[in-house]
N, C-alpha and C positions, 0 to 999 in steps of 0.2 A: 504494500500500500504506500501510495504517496507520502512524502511527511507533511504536502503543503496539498489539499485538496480542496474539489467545487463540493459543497453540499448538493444535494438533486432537490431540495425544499428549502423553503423559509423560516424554518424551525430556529434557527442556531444564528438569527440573526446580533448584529451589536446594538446597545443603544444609543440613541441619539438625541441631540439636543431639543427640547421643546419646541424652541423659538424658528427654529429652520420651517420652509414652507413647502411640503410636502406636496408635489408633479405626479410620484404614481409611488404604490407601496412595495409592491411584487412586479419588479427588482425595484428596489428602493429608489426612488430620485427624488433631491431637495435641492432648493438653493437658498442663499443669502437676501433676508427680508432688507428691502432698499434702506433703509434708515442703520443699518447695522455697516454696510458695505464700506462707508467711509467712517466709520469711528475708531479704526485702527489700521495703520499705514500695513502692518503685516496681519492677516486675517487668520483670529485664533481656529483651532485644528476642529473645534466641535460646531464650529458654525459656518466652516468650508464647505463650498457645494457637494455634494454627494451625486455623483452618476455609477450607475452601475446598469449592467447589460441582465444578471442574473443575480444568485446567489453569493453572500459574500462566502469566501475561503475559509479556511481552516490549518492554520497549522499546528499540527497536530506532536511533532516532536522535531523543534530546533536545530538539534542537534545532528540528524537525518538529512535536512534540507541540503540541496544542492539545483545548481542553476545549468545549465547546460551550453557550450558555445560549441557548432557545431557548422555542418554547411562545406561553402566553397572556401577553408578557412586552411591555411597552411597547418594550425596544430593547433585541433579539437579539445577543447578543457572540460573538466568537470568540477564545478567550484562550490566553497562550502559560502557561511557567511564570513567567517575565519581569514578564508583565502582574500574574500571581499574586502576586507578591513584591514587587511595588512597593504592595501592598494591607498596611493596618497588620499587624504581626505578633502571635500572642498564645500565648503557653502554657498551657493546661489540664490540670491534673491529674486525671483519670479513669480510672475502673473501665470496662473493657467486658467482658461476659461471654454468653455464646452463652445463647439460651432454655432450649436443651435442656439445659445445666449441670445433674450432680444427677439424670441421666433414668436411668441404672442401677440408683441405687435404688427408684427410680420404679417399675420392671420386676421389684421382689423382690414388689412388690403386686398385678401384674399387668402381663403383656406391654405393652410400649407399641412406636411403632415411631421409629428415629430412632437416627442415633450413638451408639454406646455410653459417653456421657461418665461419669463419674464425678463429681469436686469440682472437677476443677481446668479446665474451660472457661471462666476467668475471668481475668483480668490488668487491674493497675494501672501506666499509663504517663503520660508527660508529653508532650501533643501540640503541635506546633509547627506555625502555617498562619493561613491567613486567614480571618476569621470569616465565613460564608454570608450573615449580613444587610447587611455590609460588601461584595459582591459584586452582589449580587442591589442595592443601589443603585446598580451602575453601570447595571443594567438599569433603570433607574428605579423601583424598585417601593421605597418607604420600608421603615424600620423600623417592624415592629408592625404589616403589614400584613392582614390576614384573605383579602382578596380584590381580585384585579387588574379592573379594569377590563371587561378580555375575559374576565373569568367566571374565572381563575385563581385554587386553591383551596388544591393542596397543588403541593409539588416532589419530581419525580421523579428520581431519580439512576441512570445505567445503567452498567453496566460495560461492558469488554471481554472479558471470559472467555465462557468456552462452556459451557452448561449444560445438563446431559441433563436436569433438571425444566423449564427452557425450551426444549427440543425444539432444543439445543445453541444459542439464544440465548444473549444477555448477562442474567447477574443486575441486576436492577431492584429498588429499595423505594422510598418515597415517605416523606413527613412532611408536616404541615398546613405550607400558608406561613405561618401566625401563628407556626408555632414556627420555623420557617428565617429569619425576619426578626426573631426576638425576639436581640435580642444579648446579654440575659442570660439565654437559652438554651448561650450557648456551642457553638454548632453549628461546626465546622470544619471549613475546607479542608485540611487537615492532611498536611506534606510533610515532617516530620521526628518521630521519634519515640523519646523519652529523651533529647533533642539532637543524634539522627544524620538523616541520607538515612533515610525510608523504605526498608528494604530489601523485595523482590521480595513475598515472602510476606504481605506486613503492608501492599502498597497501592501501590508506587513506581510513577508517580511523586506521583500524588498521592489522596487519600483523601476519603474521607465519613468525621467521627468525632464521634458526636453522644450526648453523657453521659447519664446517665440511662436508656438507653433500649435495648432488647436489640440485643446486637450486629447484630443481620441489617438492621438499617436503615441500618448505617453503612458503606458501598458500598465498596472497594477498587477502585483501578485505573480511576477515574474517565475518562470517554469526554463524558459527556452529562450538563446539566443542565435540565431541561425542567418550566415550569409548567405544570400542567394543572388540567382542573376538578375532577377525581373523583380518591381517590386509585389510587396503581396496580392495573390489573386482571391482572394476571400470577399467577404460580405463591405466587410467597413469599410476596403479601400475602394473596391468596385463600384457597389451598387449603394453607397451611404456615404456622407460626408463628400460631394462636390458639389459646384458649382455650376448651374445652369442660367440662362437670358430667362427676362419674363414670360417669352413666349414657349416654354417647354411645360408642356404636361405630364401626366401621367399614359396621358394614352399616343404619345411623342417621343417619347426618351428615347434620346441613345447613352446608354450610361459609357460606349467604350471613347465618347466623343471628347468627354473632359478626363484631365489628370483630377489625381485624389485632394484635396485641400490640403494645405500645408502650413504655412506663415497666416496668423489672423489679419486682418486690416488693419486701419487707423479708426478707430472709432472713441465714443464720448458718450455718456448720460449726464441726466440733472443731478444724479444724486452725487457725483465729484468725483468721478475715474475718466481718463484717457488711457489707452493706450495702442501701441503697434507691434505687429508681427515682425520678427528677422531682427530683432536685438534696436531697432531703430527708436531714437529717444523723438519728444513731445517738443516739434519748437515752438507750438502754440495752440492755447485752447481760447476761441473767441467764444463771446456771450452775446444773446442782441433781448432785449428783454421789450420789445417793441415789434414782435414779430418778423424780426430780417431788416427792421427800415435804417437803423444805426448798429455797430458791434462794440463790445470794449473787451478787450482781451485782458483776461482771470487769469490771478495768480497761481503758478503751477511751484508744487513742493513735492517732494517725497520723505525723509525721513525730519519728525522732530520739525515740522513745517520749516526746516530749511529749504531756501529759494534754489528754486531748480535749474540748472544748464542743461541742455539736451546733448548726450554726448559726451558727459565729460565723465571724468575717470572718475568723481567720485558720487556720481550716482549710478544708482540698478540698472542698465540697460535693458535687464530681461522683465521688470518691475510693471505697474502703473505708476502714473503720475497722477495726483491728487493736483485739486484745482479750485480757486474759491473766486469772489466777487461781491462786495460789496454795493450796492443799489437801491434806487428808490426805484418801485413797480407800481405804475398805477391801474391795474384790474378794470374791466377784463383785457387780458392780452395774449399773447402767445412769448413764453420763452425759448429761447433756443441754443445749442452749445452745440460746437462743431469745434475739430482740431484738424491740423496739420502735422504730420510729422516730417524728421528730420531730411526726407527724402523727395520732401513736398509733394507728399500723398493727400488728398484731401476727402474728407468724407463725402459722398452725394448729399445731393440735399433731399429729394424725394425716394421713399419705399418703394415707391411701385417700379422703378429703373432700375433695380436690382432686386426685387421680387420672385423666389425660384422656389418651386414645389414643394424642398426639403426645411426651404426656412432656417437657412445656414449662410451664417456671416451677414449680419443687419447692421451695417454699419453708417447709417444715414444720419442726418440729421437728428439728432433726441428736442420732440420739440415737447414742453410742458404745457396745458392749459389754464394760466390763473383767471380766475372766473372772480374771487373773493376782491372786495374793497379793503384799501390798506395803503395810510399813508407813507412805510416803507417799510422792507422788510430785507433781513440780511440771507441772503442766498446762498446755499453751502452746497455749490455747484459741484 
């Protein structure tokens, strides 16, 4: 028997915090209620969103566990968590945030199908583990490598849980090996999270957590590490988690037409997060509290509401940027918060111009409705 397995029921589940707002029970999903999201720059471990495909894991005897790196790889390992931790240590501070984040509003433009998230599929934590291109040279495959030898392309990561979209398989994602062996990628093995254990829900014992890049690539509950030539051909990368125009349906798709999602956008809500995909910092978050007629651009901080540089060495690149604004609103109006990141990416302004079936990646304008009378009010954007 495995030391680390999928339950086949919801008997053995963990518990979880109250305040979280519960999407679907069986497989659990919850996210972060708007008013919590910004009242701590690193988002504590029991009020982080919870996705999950199935059943949560089990492990069962520590000691037993072992990870597998195997594939198109010069030399196959079998590793303990032992083996793991004697690999340099590294903390990263990163945002990960589920695609579909933002997919409810998505669905006031037209149906889409997919968890009903709102804003807060999204959490900032500090990961603690060892880096994937630091591992992947025990297998001898260098840093910055593009392709092994034996034809090895990308790395594939498989869980242990059960998943009725993989016909109760394990969830599987991939990533290029250029970016699994890039070490300023910052990709992680990741066994501690905010400075604790992994707990159950969030990966224990040990994880895929890889910044910049939609949460579904970043594996939980790690079993298998495997190069291979093409990326994965399964459920999540194929048929789940891309990108289509508005004009695609259901009864239209071609799923082999788009590559898999990868880096998130640049996007922004009211409640004071910015952030962008590929390590790209925040050079600006505007506000227009007059429905688009005038902007004034809000202060952006991250830690310790120290004033933020985008790009500079000593903020989080893989992070969010929090973002505030002081104003007088005179109701009724429309508010609005739109950013720019560092590569002059900019949000759209309208839903329906990137509008797609899956209701993945909403990264449009966040616009608020104040309807209330009020001679001013401070906005904690």
């Amino acid at each position: 028997m495995q030391a680390l397995r999928g339950p086949l029921n919801y008997d053995e589940e963990p518990s979880r915090h109250l305040s979280l707002i519960i999407n679907a029970k069986d497989p659990f999903n919850a996210e972060t209620p708007r008013a919590a999201l910004v009242e701590s720059y690193v988002t504590p471990v029991d009020m982080f969103f919870k996705r999950n495909h199935g059943p949560i894991p089990i492990l069962d005897d520590p000691q037993r566990y072992r990870v597998t790196v195997d594939g198109l790889v010069p030399k196959p390992l079998l590793l303990s968590m032992d083996d793991i931790r004697l690999l340099p240590k590294y903390t990263v501070t990163a945002t990960l945030q589920c695609a579909g984040n933002r997919r409810t509003p998505m669905s006031k433009t037209k149906l889409v199908k997919g968890v009903g998230w709102d804003v807060g599929a999204v959490g900032n934590a500090v990961w603690g583990g060892a880096k994937l291109s630091d591992l992947l040279k025990l297998a001898s495959i260098p840093e910055n490598t593009a392709n092994t030898e034996a034809g090895g392309k990308h790395v594939e990561f498989t869980s242990v849980d059960a998943c009725e979209e993989e016909n109760g398989g394990p969830y599987k994602a991939s990533v290029s090996l250029l970016h699994a062996t890039n070490p300023k990628a910052d990709v992680l093995l990741a066994y501690e999270m905010n400075g604790k254990v992994l707990n159950r829900d969030h990966g224990y014992p040990l994880r895929v957590a890889i910044p910049g890049v939609i949460g579904a690539r970043s594996v939980k509950w790690l079993d298998r590490i495997d190069v291979i030539a093409n990326d994965f051909q399964g459920f999540f990368m194929q048929k789940d988690y891309k990108m289509f125009p508005p004009n695609v349906d259901w009864d239209n798709i071609n799923w082999l037409s788009r590559r898999p999602l990868m880096d998130f956008p640049v996007q922004v809500n009211i409640s004071g997060y910015a952030l962008s995909g590929g390590g790209r910092g925040i050079e600006r978050v505007d506000v227009s509290v007059d429905g688009g007629e005038t902007w004034i651009e809000a202060r952006r901080y991250q830690k310790n509401k120290v004033p933020y540089l985008a790009d500079s060495e000593e903020c989080d690149k893989w992070a969010w940027v929090f973002f505030e604004l002081e104003t007088e609103i005179y109701p009724p109006t429309d508010i609005i918060a739109k950013a720019v990141d560092s590569s002059a990416n900019v949000q759209p302004e309208k839903v329906e111009t990137i509008w797609n079936l899956r209701g993945v990646l909403n990264n449009s304008w966040h616009v608020i409705h104040a309807n209330s009378p009020a001679k001013a009010t401070h906005l904690s954007l």
